[in-house]
N, C-alpha and C positions, 0 to 999 in steps of 0.2 A: 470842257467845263472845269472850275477848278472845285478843290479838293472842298468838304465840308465836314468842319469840326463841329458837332453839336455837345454842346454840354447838358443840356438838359432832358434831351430825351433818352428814355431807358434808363434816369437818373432818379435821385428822390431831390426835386429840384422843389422850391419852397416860394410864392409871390416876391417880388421886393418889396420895399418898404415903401415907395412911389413909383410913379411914371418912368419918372426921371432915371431912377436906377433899375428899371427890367432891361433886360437881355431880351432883343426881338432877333432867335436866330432865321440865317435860312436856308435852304438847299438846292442846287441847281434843277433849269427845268429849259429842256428841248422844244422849244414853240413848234418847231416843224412845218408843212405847208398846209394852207387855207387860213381859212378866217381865224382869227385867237381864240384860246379860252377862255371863258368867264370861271373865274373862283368865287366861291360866295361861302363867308363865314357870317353867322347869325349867332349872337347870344341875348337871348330874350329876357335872361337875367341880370342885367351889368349892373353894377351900381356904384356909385362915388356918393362926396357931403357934397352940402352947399357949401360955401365957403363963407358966408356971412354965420346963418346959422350955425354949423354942425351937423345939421339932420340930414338923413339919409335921402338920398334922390335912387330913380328906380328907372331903368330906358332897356329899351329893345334895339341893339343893334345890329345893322345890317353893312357889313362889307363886301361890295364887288369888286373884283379887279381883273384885268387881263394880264398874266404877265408875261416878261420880256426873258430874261436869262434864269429870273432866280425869282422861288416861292417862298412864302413864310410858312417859317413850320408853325404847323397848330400848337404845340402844347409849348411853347413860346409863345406865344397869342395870346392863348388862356392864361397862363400866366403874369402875362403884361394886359391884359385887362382886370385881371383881378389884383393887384396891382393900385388901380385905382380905387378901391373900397377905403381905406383913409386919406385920401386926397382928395382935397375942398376946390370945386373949380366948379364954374357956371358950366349949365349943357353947353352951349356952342365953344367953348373951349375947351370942356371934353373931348365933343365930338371932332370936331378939324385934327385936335390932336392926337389923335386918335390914329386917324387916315395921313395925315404927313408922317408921323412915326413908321410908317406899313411904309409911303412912299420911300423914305431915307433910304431905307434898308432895303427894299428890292429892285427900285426904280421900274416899275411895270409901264406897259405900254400907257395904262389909265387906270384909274381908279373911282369910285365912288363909295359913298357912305352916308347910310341916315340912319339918325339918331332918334328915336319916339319915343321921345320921354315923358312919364306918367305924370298928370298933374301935379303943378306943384301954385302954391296958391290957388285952386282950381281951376287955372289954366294949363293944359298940356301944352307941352315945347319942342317941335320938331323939328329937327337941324338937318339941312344936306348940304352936302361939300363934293364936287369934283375935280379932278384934276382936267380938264377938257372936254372936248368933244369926247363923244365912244368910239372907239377903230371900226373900220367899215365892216359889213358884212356877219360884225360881232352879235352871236343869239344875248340880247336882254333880257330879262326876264322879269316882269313886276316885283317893286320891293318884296312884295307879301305880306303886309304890315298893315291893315285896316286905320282908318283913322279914327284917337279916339273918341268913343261915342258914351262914357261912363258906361250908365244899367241902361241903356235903352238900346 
């Protein structure tokens, strides 16, 4: 495996000011034999603007992936998701870019990602994006995500 420089963890590392400019690091990772791993990051708080308005939009993220050499560190993650708190971009463009940003940077076997995002006009907007099939043999696991259903 080769070497990995992290800069931000064990650092006082601060959001970017977009997308565009997070650091998504990562650190090697031995697949080994049998089926792959599933990784699952979940942030039930994410939040970006709309890009018309300005006002705040509100989603529950779920990222699966299996990966192949190389893992995202988490506090690069959170940091590149939070990140997006003043960046004005529709959900489905959040969301994909979201999960190809994750693909760039570690090329896993697969990946998936949905996005549940809270009403907005009082329609909820639920995005999913894969990169393929799932690899054989790989344990799935339900998003975990209810759909929503307001007060009722």
């Amino acid at each position: 495996m080769s070497e990995t420089h992290l800069t931000q963890l064990g650092a006082d590392a601060r959001p970017a000011a977009s997308p565009e400019e997070a650091v998504l690091e990562t650190v090697p990772f031995t697949r080994g034999d049998g089926p792959p791993a599933i990784v699952r990051f979940t942030c039930p708080e994410f939040t970006s603007l709309c890009p018309v308005t300005g006002q705040p939009d509100f989603a529950h993220i779920v990222i699966d992936y299996a990966p192949d050499a190389r893992l995202v560190e988490s506090k690069s993650l959170k940091l590149f998701l939070t990140s997006f708190r003043n960046h004005g971009a529709f959900h489905e463009d959040c969301t994909v870019g979201i999960a190809r940003r994750v693909v760039e940077v570690t090329r896993p076997l697969w990946l998936r990602i949905g996005g549940f995002w809270y009403p907005r006009g009082g329609i909820p907007i639920d995005v999913f994006w894969q990169t393929g099939a799932p690899p054989e043999g790989a344990f799935l696991p339900e998003m975990g995500v209810p759909p929503y259903r307001g007060r009722g």
